[in-house]
C-alpha positions as CSV (number, residue, x, y, z in Angstrom):
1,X,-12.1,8.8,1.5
2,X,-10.6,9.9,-1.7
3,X,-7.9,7.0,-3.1
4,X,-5.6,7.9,-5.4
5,X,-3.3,5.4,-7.6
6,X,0.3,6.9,-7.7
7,X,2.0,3.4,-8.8
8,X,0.5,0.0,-9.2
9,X,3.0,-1.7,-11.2
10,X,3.9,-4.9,-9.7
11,X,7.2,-6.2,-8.1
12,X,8.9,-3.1,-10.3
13,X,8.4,-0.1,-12.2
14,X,6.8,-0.6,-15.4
15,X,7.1,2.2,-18.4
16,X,3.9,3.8,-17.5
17,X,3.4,3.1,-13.7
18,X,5.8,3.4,-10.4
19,X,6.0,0.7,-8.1
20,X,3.5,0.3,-5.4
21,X,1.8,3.6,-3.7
22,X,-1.7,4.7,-3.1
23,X,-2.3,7.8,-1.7
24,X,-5.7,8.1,0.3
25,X,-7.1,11.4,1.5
26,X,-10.0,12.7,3.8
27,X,-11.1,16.4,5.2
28,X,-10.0,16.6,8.5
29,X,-9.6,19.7,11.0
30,X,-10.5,22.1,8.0
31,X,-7.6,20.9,5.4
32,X,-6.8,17.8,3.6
33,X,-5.2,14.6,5.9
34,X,-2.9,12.7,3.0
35,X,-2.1,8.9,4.3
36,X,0.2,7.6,2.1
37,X,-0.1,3.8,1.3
38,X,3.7,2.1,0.2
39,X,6.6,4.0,-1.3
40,X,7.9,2.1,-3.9
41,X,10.4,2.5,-6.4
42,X,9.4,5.4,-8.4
43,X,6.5,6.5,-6.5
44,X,8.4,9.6,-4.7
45,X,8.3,11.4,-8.1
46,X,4.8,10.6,-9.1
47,X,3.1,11.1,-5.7
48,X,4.6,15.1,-6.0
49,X,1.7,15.2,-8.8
50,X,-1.2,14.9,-6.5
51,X,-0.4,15.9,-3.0
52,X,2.9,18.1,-1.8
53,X,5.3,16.1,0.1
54,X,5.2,18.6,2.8
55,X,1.5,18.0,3.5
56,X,1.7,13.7,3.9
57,X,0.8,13.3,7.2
58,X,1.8,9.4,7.7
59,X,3.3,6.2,5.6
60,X,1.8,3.1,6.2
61,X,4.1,0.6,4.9
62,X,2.6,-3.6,3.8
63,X,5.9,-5.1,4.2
64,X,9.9,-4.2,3.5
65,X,9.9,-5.8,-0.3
66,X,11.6,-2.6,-2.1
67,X,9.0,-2.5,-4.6
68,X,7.1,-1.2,-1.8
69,X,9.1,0.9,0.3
70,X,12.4,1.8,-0.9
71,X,11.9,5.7,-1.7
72,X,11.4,6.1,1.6
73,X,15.2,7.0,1.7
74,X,14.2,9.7,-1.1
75,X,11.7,10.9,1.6
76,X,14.0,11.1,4.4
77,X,16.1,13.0,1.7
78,X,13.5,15.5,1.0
79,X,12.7,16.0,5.3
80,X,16.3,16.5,6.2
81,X,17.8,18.7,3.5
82,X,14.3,21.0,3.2
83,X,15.4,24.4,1.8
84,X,13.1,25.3,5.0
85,X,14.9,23.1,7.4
86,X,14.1,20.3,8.6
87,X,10.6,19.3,8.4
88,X,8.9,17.4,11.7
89,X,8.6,14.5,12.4
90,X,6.3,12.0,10.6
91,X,5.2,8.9,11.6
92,X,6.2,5.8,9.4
93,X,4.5,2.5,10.7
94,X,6.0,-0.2,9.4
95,X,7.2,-3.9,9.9
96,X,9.6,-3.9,13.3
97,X,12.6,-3.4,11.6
98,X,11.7,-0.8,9.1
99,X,13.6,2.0,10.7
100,X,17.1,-0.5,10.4
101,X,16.4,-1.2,6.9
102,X,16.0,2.1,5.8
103,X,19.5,2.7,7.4
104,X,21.0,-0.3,5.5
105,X,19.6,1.1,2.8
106,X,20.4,4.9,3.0
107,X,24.1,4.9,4.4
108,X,25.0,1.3,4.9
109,X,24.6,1.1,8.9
110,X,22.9,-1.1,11.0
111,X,21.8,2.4,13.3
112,X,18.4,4.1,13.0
113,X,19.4,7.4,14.2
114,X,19.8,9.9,12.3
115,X,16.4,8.3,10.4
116,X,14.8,8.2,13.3
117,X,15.0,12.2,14.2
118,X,13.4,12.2,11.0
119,X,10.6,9.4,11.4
120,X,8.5,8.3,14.1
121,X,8.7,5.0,13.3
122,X,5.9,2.6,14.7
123,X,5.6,-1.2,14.4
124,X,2.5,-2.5,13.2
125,X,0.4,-4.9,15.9
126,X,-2.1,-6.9,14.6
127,X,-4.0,-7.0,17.5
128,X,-4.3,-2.9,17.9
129,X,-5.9,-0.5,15.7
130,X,-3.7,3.2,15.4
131,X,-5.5,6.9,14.6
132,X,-4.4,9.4,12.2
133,X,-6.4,11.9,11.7
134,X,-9.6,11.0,10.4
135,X,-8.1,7.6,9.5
136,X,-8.3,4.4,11.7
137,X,-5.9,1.7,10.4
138,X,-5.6,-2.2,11.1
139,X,-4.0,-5.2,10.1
140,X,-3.2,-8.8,9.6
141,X,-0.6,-10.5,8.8
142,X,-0.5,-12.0,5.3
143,X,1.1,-15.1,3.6
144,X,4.1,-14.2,2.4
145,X,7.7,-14.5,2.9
146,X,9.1,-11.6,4.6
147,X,6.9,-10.2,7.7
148,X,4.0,-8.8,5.7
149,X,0.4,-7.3,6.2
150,X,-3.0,-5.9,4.7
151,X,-3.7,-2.4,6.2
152,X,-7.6,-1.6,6.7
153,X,-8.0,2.1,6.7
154,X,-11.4,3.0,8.1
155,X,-12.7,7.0,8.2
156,X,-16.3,7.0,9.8
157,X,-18.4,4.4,7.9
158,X,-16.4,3.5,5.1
159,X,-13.4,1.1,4.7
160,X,-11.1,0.6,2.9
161,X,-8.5,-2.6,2.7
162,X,-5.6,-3.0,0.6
163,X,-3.8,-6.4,0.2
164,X,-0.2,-5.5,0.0
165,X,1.9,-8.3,-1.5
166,X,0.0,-11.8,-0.3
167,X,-1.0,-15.5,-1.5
168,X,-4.6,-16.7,-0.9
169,X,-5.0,-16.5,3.1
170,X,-8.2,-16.4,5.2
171,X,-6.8,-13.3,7.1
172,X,-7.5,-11.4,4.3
173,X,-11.0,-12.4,4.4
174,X,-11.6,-11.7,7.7
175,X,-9.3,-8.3,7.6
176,X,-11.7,-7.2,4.3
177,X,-15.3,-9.0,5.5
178,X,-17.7,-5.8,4.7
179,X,-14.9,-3.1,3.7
180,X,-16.5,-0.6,0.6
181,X,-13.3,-1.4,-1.5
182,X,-10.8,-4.1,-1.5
183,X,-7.4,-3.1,-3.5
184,X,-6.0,-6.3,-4.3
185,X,-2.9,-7.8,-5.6
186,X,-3.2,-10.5,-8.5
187,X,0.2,-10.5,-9.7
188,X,-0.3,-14.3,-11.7
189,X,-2.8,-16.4,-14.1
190,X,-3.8,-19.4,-13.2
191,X,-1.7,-21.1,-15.6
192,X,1.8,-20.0,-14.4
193,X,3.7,-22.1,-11.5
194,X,3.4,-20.1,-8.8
195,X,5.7,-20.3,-5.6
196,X,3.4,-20.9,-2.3
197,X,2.9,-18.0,-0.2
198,X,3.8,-15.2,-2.5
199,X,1.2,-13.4,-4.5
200,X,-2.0,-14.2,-6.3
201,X,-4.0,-14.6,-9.5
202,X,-6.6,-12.3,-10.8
203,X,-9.3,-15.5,-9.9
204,X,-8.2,-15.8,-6.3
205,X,-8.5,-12.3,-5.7
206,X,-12.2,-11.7,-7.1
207,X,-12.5,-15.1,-4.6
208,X,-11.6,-13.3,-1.3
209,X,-13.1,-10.3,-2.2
210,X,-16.8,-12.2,-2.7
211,X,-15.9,-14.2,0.5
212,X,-15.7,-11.1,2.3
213,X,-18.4,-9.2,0.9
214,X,-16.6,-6.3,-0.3
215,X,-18.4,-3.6,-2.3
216,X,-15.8,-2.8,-5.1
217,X,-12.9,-4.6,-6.3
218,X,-9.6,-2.9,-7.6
219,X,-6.9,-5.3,-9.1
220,X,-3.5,-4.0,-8.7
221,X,0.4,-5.1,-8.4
222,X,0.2,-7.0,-11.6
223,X,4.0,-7.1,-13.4
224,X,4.9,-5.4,-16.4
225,X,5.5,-8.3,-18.3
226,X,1.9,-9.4,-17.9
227,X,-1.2,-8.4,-19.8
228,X,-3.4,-7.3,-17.1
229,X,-6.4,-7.6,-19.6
230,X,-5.9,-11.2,-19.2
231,X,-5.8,-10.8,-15.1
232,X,-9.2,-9.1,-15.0
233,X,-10.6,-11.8,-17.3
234,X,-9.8,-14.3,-14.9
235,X,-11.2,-12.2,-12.1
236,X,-14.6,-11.2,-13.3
237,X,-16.5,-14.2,-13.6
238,X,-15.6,-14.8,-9.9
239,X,-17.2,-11.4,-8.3
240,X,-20.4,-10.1,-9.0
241,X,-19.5,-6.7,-8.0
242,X,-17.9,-3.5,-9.7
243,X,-13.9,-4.5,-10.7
244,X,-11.7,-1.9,-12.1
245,X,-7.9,-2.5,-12.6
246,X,-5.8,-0.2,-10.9
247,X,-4.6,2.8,-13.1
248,X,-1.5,5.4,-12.0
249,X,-3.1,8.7,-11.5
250,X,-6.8,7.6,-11.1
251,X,-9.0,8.5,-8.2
252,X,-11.8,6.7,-6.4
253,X,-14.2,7.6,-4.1
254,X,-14.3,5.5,-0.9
């Protein structure tokens, strides 16, 4: 798998970085399958940079916080009004009300349709695993406060598991026990009051990722206003493994 950082800034866009997206990629059926991780604020622009939004094959949204879905009303945008026409359908899986929110968002109604001529929308089950493509995802539901989760995405041997927006939670753990990379949120130091159930420090996240046994660590989500030298300080004397901070435009080999 082939992960590429479109935004990592945390809860909104920062000067250099959009808001949450990840874009991960594998060969599949002689082309390139593109699985695209989170659509936050400003990612719709930067995600045109590495992959063509004709060619994404499916969203995989954490949780409906805008900072990680909201340009998916760009993206319906871009599939309706196609010089082309409209493009087909894509799938969109997503928290159970996703397709209503996106509505809300787009026009102001309460109504899926027309969005859902648009997007196959699929609600995420933590007990079942869906296919993609090459891609097999999972999930489990997270600590935080709106209905949230932490998407494995597994192609042959490898995995890959990605935190979304979460506090410290055993699920994760268990979700990322093994997984080649964990991309993990760590949005606080360990000195700021921190609401309960919300997100997590640079520490706690180099904690779940050696209590599951993950091979590489990638910090992501931390806010603007933070420095996020100071979050991978706390984080590395807690995991013994390889920790990068997440950076807009990098790639990593899954």
């Amino acid at each position: 798998m082939r992960l590429t950082v479109v935004g990592c800034a945390g809860s909104f866009p920062g000067p250099d970085s959009p808001a949450s997206c990840y874009l991960v990629q594998a060969d599949h059926d002689g082309r390139t399958y593109s699985l695209v991780l989170d659509l936050g604020n400003g990612a719709l622009g930067a995600l045109q940079r590495h992959v063509a939004l004709e060619e994404i094959d499916v969203v995989a949204l954490s949780h409906l916080h805008v900072d990680h879905w909201i340009d998916l009303t760009s993206f319906y945008v871009v599939r309706t009004y196609h010089p082309r026409g409209p493009l087909p359908r894509l799938p969109v899986v997503g928290p159970v009300d996703t397709a209503q929110r996106l509505a809300q968002a787009y026009n102001g109604s309460d109504q899926a349709r027309p969005a859902d001529s648009v997007f196959e929308f699929v609600d995420w089950k933590a007990d079942e695993s869906l296919t993609y493509g090459p891609f097999t995802l999972r999930v489990a539901r997270m600590a935080h406060p709106v209905e949230a989760y932490a998407i494995r995405v597994e192609h042959g041997d490898r995995a890959l598991v990605y935190s979304g927006d979460t506090g410290p939670c055993d699920a994760l753990v268990e979700l990322a026990t093994g997984a080649d990379a964990l991309l993990c949120e760590a949005s606080f130091l360990e000195h700021h009051r921190r609401p309960p159930d919300l997100h997590m420090t640079g520490l706690e996240a180099a904690q779940h990722a050696t209590r599951a046994g993950v091979g590489r660590l990638l910090i992501t989500h931390v806010p603007p206003w933070m420095d996020r030298a100071d979050v991978l300080a706390e984080a590395l004397p807690a995991f013994s493994g390889s920790i990068d901070l997440a950076e807009p435009g990098a790639t990593h080999h899954i």
